[in-house]
C-alpha positions as CSV (number, residue, x, y, z in Angstrom):
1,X,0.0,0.0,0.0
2,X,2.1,2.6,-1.5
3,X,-0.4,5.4,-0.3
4,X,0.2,4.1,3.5
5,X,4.0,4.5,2.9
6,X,3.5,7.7,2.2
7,X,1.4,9.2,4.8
8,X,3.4,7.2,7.5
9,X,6.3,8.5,5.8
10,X,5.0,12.1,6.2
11,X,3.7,11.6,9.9
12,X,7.5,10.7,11.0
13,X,8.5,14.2,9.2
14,X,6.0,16.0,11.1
15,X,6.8,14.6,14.4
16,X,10.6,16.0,13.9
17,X,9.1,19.1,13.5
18,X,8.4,21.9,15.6
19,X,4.6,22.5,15.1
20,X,3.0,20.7,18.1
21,X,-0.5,19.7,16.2
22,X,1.2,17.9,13.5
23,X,3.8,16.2,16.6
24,X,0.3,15.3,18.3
25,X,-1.4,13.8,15.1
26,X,1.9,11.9,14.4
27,X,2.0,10.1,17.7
28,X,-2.0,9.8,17.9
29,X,-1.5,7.6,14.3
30,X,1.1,5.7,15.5
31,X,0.1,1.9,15.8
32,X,2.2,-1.5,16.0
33,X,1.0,-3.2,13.5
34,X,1.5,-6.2,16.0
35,X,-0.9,-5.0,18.1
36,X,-3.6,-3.8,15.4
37,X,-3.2,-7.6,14.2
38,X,-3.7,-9.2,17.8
39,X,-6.7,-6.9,18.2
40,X,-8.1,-7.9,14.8
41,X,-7.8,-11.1,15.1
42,X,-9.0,-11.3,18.9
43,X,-12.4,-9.6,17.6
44,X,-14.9,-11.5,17.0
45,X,-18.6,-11.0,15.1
46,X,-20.4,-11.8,18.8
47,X,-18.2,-8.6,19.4
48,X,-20.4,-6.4,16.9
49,X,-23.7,-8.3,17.9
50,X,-24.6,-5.5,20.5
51,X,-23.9,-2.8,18.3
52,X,-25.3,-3.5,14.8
53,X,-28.6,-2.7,14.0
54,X,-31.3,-5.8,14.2
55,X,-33.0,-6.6,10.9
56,X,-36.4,-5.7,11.1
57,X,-39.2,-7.8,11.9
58,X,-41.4,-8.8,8.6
């Protein structure tokens, strides 16, 4: 995902930067990829259950 490369590429910029929103936003969109695939993998459809809407009776 060459897109990804680039925005990660242009949060690690911004963090050596002086401007503290663009320091924020780069350390707010940092994620291990370890742990984003341990979460995905640990969720579970029984997990969205509660939240989705309910098909409606006919």
């Amino acid at each position: 995902m060459p897109a990804m490369e680039t925005f990660y590429a242009l949060l690690s910029s911004a963090s050596e930067s002086q401007n503290p929103y663009l320091q924020g936003l780069a350390k707010l969109t940092r994620v291990d990829l370890q742990q984003a695939g341990a979460l995905r993998s640990s969720l579970g459809w029984q997990d969205w259950s509660a939240t989705s809407p309910k098909p409606a009776a006919a």
